[in-house]
C-alpha positions in Angstrom: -46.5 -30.7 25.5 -46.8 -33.5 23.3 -45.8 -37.1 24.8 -43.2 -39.3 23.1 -45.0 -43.3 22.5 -42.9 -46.0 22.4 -39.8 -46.0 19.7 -39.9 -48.3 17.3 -37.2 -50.2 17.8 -34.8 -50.7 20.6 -32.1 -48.6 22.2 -29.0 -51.4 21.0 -30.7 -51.8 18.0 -30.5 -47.9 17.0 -26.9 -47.4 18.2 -25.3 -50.4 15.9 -27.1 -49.2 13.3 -25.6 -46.0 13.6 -22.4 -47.7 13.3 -23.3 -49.8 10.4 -24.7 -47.2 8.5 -21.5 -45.6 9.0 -19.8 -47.9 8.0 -20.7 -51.9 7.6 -17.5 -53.0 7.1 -15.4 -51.7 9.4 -18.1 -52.6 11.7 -18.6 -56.0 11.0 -14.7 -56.6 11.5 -15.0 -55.0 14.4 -17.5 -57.6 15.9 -15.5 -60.5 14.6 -12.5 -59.1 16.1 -13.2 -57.8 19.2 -15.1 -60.6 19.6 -12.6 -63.5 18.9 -9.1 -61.7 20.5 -10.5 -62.0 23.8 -10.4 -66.0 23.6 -6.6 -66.1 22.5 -5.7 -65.7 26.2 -7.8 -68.5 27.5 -6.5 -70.9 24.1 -3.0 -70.2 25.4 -3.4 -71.1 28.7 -4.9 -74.0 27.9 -1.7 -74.6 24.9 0.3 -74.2 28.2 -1.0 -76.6 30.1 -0.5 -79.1 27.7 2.8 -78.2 27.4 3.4 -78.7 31.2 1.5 -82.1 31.2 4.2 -82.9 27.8 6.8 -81.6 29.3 6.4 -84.0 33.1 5.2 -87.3 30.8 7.7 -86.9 28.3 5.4 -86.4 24.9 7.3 -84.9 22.6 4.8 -84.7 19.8 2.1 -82.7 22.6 4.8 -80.8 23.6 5.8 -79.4 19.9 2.5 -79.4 19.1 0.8 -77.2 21.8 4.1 -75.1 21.4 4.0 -74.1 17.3 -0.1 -73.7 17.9 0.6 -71.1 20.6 2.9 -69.3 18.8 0.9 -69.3 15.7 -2.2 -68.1 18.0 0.0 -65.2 19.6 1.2 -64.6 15.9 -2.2 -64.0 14.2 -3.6 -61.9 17.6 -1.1 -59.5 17.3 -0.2 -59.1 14.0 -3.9 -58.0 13.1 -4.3 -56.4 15.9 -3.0 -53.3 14.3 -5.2 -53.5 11.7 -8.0 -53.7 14.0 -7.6 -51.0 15.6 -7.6 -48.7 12.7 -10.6 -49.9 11.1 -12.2 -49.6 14.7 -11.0 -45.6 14.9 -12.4 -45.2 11.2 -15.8 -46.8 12.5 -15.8 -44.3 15.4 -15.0 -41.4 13.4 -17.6 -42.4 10.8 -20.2 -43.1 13.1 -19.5 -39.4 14.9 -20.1 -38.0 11.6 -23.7 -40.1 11.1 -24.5 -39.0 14.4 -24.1 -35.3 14.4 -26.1 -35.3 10.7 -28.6 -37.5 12.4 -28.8 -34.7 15.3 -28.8 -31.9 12.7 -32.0 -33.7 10.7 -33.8 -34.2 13.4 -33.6 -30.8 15.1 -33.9 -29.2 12.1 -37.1 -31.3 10.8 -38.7 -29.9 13.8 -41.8 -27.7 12.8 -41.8 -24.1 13.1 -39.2 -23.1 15.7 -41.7 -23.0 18.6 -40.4 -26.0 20.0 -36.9 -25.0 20.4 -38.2 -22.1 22.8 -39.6 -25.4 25.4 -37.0 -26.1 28.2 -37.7 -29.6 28.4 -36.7 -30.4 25.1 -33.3 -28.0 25.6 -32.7 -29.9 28.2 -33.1 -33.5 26.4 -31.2 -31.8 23.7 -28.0 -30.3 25.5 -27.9 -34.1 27.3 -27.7 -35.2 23.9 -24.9 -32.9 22.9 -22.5 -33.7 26.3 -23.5 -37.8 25.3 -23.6 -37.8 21.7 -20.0 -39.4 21.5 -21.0 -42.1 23.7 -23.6 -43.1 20.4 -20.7 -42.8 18.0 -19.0 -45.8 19.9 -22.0 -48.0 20.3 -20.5 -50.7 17.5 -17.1 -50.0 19.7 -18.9 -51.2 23.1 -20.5 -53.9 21.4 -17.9 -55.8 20.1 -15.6 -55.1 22.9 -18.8 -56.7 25.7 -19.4 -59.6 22.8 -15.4 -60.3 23.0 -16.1 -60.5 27.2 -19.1 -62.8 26.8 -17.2 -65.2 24.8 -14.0 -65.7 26.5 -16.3 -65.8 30.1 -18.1 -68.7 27.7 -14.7 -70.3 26.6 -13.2 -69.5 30.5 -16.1 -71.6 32.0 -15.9 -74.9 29.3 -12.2 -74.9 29.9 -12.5 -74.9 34.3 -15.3 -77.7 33.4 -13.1 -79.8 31.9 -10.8 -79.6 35.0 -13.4 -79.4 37.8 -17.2 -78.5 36.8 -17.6 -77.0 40.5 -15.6 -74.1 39.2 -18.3 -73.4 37.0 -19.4 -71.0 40.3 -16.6 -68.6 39.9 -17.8 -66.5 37.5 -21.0 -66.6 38.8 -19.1 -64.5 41.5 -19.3 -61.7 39.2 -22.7 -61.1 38.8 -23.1 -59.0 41.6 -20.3 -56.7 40.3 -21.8 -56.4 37.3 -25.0 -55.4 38.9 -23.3 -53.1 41.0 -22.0 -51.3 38.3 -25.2 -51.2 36.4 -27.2 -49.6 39.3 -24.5 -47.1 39.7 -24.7 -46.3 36.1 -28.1 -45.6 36.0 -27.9 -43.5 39.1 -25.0 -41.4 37.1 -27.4 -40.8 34.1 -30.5 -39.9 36.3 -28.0 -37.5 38.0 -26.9 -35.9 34.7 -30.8 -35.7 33.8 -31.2 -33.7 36.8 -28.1 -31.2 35.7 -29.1 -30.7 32.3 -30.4 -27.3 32.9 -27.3 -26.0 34.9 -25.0 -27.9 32.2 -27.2 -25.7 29.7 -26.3 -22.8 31.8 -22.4 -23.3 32.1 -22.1 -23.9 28.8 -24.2 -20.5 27.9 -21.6 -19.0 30.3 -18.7 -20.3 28.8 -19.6 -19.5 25.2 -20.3 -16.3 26.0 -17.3 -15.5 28.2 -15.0 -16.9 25.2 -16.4 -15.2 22.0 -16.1 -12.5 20.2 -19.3 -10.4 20.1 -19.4 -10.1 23.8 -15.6 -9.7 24.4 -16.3 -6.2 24.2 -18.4 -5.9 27.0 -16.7 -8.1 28.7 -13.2 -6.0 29.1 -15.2 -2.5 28.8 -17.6 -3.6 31.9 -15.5 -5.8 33.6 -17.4 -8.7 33.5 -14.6 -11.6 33.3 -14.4 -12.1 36.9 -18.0 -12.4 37.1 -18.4 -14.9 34.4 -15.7 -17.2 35.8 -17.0 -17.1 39.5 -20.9 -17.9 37.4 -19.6 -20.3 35.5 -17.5 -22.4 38.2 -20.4 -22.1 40.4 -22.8 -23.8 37.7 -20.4 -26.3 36.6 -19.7 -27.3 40.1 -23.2 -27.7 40.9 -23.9 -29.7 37.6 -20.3 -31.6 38.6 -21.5 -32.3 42.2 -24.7 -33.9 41.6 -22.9 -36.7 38.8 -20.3 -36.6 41.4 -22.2 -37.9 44.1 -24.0 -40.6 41.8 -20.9 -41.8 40.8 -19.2 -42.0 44.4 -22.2 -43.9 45.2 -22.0 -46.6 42.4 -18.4 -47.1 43.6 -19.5 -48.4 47.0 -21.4 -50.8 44.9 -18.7 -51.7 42.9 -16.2 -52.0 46.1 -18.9 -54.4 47.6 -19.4 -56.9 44.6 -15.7 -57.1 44.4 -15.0 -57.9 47.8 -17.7 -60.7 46.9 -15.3 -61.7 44.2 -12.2 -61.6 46.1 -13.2 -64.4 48.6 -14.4 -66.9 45.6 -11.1 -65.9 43.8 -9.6 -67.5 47.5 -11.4 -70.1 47.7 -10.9 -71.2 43.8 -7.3 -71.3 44.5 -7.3 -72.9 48.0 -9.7 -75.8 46.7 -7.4 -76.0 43.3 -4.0 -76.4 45.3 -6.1 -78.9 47.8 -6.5 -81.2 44.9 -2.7 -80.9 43.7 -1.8 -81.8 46.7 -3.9 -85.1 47.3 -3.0 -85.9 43.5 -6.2 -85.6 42.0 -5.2 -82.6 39.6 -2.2 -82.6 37.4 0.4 -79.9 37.4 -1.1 -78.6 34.0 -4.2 -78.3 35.7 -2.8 -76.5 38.3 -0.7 -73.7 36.3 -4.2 -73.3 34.3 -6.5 -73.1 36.5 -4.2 -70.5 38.3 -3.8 -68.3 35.4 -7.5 -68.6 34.4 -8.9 -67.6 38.1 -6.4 -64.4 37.6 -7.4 -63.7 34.4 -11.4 -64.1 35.7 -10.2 -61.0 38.3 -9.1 -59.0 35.1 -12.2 -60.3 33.1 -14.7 -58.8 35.9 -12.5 -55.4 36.0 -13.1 -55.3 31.9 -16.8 -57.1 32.4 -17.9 -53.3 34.9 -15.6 -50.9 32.8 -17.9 -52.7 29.5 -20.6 -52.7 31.1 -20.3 -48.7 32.0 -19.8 -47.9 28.3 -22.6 -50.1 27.1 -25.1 -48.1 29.6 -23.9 -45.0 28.2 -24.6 -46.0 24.9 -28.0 -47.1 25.9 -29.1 -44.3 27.9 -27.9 -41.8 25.0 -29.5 -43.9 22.5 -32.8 -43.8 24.2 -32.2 -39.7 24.3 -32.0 -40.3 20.7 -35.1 -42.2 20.2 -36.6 -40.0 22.5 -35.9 -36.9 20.5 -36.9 -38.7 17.0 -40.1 -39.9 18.7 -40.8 -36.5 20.1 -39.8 -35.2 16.3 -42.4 -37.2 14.3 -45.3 -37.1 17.4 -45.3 -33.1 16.7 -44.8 -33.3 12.9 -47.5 -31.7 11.2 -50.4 -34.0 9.2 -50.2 -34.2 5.5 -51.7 -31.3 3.8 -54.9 -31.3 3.0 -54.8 -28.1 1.1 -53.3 -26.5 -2.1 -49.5 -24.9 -1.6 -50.0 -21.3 -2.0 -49.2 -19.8 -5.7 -46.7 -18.0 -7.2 -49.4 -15.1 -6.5 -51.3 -13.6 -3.5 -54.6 -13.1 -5.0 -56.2 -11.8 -1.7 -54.2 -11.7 0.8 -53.7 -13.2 4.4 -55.8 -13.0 7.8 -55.6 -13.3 11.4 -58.8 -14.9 12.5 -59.3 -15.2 16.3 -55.9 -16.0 16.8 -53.7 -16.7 19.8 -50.0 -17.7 20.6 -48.8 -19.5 24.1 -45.2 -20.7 24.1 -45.4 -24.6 25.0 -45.8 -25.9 28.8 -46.4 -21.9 29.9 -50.0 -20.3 30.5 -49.0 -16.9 29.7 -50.6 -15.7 26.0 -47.8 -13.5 24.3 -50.9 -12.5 21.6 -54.3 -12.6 22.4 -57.8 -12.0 20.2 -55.1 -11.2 16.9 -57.7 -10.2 13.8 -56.2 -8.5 10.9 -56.5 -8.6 7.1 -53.4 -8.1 5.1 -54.2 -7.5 1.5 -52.3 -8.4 -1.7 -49.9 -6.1 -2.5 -49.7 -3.9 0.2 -47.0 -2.6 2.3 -47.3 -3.0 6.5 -45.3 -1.9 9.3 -45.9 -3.1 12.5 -45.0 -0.7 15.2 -45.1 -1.3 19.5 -42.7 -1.0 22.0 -40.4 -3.6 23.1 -41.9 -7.1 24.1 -45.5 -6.1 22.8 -45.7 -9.0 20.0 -44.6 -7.9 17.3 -41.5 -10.4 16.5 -44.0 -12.8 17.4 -46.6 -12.0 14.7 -43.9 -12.3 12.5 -43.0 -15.6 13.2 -46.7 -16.4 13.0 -46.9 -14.8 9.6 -43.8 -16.7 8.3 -44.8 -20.7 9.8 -42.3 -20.5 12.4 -44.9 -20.6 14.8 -48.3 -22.1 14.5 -51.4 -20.2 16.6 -52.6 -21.9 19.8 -56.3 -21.1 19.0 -57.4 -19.7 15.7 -56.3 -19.4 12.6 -54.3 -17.7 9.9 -54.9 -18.2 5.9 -53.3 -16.9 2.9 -55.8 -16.6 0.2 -58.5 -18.4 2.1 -56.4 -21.5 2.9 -55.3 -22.5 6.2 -51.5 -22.2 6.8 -52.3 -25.6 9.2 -53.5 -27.3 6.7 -51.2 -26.4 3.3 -47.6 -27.9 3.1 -45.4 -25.5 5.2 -42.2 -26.1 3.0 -44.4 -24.8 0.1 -45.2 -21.3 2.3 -41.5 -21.3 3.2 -40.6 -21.0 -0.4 -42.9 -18.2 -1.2 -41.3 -16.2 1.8 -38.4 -14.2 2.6 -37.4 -12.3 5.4 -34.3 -10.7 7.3 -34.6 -11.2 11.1 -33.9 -9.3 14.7 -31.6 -12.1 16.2 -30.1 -12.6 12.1 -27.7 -15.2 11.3 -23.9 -14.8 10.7 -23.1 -17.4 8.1 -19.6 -17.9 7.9 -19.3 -19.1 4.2 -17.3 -16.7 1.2 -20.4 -13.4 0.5 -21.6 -15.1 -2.5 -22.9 -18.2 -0.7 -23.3 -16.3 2.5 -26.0 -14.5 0.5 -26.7 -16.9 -1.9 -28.4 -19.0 0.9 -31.7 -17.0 0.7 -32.4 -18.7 -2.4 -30.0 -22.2 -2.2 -30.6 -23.6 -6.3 -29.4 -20.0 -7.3 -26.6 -19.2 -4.9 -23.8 -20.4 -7.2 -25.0 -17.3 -9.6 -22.7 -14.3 -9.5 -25.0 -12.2 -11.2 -28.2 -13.3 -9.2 -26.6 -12.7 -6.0 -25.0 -9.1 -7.0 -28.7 -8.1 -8.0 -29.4 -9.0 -4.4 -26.5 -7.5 -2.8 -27.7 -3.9 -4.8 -31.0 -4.6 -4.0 -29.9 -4.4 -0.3 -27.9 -1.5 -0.7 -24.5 -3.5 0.1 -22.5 -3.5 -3.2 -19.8 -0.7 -1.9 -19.3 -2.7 1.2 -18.9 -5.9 -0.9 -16.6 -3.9 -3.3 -14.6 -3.0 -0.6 -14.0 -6.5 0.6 -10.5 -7.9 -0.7 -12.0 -10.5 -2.6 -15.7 -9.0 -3.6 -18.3 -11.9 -3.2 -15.4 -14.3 -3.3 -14.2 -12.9 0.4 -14.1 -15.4 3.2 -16.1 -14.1 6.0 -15.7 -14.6 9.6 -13.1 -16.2 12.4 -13.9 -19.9 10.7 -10.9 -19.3 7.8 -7.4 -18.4 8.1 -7.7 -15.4 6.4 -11.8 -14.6 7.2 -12.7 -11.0 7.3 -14.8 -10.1 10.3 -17.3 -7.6 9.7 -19.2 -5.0 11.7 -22.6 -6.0 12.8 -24.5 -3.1 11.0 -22.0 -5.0 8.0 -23.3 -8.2 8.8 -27.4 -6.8 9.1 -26.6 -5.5 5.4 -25.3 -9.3 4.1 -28.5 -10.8 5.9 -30.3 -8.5 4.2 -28.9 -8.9 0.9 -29.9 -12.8 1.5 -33.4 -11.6 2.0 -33.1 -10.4 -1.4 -32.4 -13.3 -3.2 -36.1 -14.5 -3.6 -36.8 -11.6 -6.5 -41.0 -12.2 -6.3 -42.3 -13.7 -2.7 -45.8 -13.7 -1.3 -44.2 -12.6 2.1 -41.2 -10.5 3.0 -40.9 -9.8 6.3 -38.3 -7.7 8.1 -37.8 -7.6 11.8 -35.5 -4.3 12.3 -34.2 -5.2 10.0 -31.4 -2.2 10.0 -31.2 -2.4 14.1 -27.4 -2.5 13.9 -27.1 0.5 11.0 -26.8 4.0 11.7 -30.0 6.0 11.5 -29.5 8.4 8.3 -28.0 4.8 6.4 -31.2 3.4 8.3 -34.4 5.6 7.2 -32.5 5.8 3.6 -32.3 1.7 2.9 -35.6 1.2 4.4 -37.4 3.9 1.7 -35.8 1.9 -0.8 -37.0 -1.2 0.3 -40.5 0.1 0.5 -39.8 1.4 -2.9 -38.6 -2.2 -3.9 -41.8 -3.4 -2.0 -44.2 -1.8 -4.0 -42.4 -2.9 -7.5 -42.7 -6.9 -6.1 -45.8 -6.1 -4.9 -46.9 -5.6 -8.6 -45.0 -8.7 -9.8 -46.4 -10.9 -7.0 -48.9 -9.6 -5.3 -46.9 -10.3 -2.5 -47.0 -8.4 1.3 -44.0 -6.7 2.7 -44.2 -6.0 6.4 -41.7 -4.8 8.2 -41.2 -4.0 12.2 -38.8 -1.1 12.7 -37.9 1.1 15.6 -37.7 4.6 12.6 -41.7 5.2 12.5 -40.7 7.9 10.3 -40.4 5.2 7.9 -44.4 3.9 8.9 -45.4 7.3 7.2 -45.0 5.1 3.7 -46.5 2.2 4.6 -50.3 0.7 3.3 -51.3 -0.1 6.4 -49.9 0.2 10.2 -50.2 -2.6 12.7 -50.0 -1.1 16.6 -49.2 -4.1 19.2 -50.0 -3.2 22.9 -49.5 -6.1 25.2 -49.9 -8.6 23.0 -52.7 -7.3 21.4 -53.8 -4.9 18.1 -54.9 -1.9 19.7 -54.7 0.4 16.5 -55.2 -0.2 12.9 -54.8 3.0 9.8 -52.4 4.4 7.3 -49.7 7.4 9.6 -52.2 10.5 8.8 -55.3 8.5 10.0 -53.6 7.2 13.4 -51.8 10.8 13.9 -55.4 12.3 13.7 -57.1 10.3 16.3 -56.6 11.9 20.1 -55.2 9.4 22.9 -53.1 7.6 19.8 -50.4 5.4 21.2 -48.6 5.7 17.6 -49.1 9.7 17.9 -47.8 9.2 21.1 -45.1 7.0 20.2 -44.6 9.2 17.1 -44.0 12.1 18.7 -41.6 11.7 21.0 -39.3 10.1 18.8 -39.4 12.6 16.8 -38.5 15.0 19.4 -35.8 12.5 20.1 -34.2 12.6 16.9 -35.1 16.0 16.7 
């Protein structure tokens, strides 16, 4: 599979500006903020100490002084901090929101579909999806780790004044903060390593709590099952974090044992100097609440410095992704987009198909010549390549060797959102879009779903209008469990909406259906898919344009131009139904026949 270079810019650098594009000013309060409150503690200290000294030589004006400039410190800090925190929560919530469109382009901008089938990048992908809320609060960590490097900055100029060789404490931390940052780079390693069991849990757990498989689940008595699967892969992909983590906390225990004896030691040689006179009582109450407020500091410095690895390792899966996104992008095209009109037709020219990272050709040696205006069915039993032809046909996959053209031209070479617009199609595995029927069918053709009349000419071109009639609202019914008041439908009722959406394209070069009427009884089945070769033939006029269709009702092959028989992943038989029936040791007569006896 294709590497991922270098990104182009740096892991911090992406996840702020995330948060800025979100929004820039929330998040540049944020960083002033987060980054100032932190020192309030260390100016009050100070305020105290001069207080103490006021109060033991009897200086009023220090005294009043230091007093009204810690209250109006304490003041300010809290009465914004309010305000703050809200614009921080809006930042987050914003930045969530960038994020997940930023996942959605990216994903989706992936070419053809081919690379969603390659485990590597489900794997980088469901790491994503558990971490993506750690890049939503990358502006968050930053300004809360500026706000610790600061008052560590203002904490060390404040023990210099009193006594530079406390300069050293804080230096006392370092190995804490190490600590923690080895251990959190163990815990991301660890939940690299788990991906593919998380992936697995996660299937487990979405199928064990919806819908469509509820069914099977009660009738078969498959809960119990599920649940002991699912514990057992979540504890595995638990365990391994579990152990990274236990061992970054015998890090952490280590660097602050460190810490404890300098925090000792601080305090010993502090009180050592009271008591020979060389430090003021001031001195003494501030140094003592600074050394306990560096304790609470280094607690803050790890937990910061946690989140801000989190952020950075899920930022480099994001870079990663994008990286990975533009290094498979196809070139620019060097060829025409194909017209509104197959002149010709398309071919298959040498071609073969290997799913990424596998050596295991699903076709092999593919030649075949579709003419304009002709209707195909491709026929083979389960797993001989025939979905996979499809997706060839369509863009969603591109060959592994060969070719395939569409009037002469190269599908490699001419701009693939141009062949996606002259195609339609209605798939196996179709989708359930959860929107009201009119844009659930209007989405085959996007600029023309808001048109009531273009989308019934597409629900009676699918043979769907009485189920749409019977719906409580007609194409204005909300379908599916995502409303309040959705209607659910059947799945043979949710094959005929997908293939209403097919419909919506009135003249493409391409319509492809991929049993298409799998989930629809068999008489409803062999009538819709005569109409739709009926339908075929009148676009074909209009267009030129190819309908091919895969269906498991070879009675319906009978009307077809030309039939396409997939063995193995390769075209074993070519002819129109009288031809193939006619030739001794057919696979389709065989096929053919026993089906027929089947139904019969």
């Amino acid at each position: 599979m294709t590497r991922p270079g270098r990104p182009r810019c740096g892991p911090l650098r992406a996840a702020l500006a995330l948060s800025l594009e979100a929004d820039r000013r929330a998040t540049l309060i944020t960083f002033v903020s987060f980054g100032l409150r932190p020192t309030v503690p260390v100016v009050i200290l100070y305020l105290v100490r001069v207080v103490v000294d006021a109060i033991v030589s009897h200086d009023q004006t220090a005294l009043w002084t230091a007093v009204g400039a810690a209250t109006l410190a304490t003041g300010l800090s809290m009465g914004s901090i309010t305000y703050a925190i809200e614009l921080n929560v809006r930042m987050i919530e914003a930045t969530a929101a960038v994020v997940d469109r930023r996942l959605m382009r990216t994903i989706g901008g992936l070419p053809g579909v081919a690379h969603l089938d390659n485990p590597e990048v489900l794997d980088r992908v469901e790491m994503l999806r558990q971490e993506r809320v750690h890049l939503s609060e990358g502006g968050d960590v930053f300004a809360l780790v500026v706000g610790a490097v600061v008052r560590a900055l203002v904490t060390g100029l404040v023990l210099a004044m009193v006594q530079p060789l406390l300069l050293f404490l804080p230096l006392l931390a370092l190995p804490s903060l190490l600590a923690s940052r080895r251990g959190q780079r163990k815990r991301s390693d660890a939940v690299a390593r788990s991906a593919t069991t998380s992936r697995l849990a996660g299937h487990l757990y979405t199928t064990g709590t919806s819908l469509p498989a509820g069914k099977e689940i009660r009738l078969f008595g498959l809960g119990p099952a599920l649940r002991e699967r699912y514990r057992t892969a979540a504890a595995d992909a638990d365990a391994t974090v579990t152990r990274a983590v236990w061992g970054g906390l015998a890090l952490n225990c280590a660097g602050g044992a460190l810490f404890a004896v300098g925090y000792c030691g601080a305090l010993f040689f502090v009180l050592h100097d009271f008591a020979r006179g060389t430090t003021s009582l001031g001195d003494v109450v501030l140094v003592l609440g600074l050394v306990t407020s560096i304790s609470t500091q280094l607690g803050q410095a790890v937990v910061f410095a946690g989140f801000l690895h989190q952020v950075l390792s899920a930022s480099r899966r994001l870079l990663w992704l994008e990286r990975y996104a533009a290094d498979v992008a196809r070139p620019a095209p060097t060829a025409p987009a194909p017209g509104p009109r197959l002149s010709t037709g398309i071919r298959f020219e040498g071609v073969h198909f290997q799913y990424p990272d596998t050596g295991t050709s699903v076709l092999r040696d593919i030649d075949l010549e579709l003419p304009a205006g002709t209707v195909v069915a491709v026929v083979g039993a389960n797993g001989a390549g025939k979905s996979t032809l499809i997706k060839l046909l369509t863009g969603l996959y591109e060959p592994t060797r060969g070719r395939i053209t569409v009037d002469g031209v190269d599908l490699r070479e001419a701009p693939l959102e141009a062949w996606y617009a002259r195609t339609s199609g209605c798939f196996q595995d179709f989708s359930r879009l959860e929107f009201t029927v009119q844009h659930s069918v209007g989405a085959g053709s996007v600029p023309h779903a808001d048109e009531a009349a273009r989308v019934w000419e597409a629900v009676k071109r699918a043979a769907a209008a009485d189920l749409v009639e019977r719906l409580p609202n007609g194409l204005a019914t909300e379908l599916g469990a995502s409303f309040d008041a959705g209607t659910e439908l059947s799945g043979g009722q949710w094959q005929r909406i997908a293939l209403a959406r097919a419909c919506m394209r009135r003249a493409p070069c391409l319509l492809v259906l991929d049993e298409p009427t799998a989930a629809i009884d068999p008489l409803a089945e062999d009538a819709l898919l005569s109409a739709y070769v009926d339908a075929a033939r009148q676009s074909a006029a209009a267009a030129g344009g190819i309908t091919l269709f895969a269906s498991h009702r070879l009675s319906t092959a009978r009307g077809a131009d030309l039939i396409v028989v997939v063995d193995s992943g390769r075209i074993v038989q070519l002819g129109r139904h009288g031809d193939l029936m006619a030739q001794r040791d057919s696979i389709y007569r065989d096929l053919y026949e026993r089906q027929a006896r089947a139904y019969a």
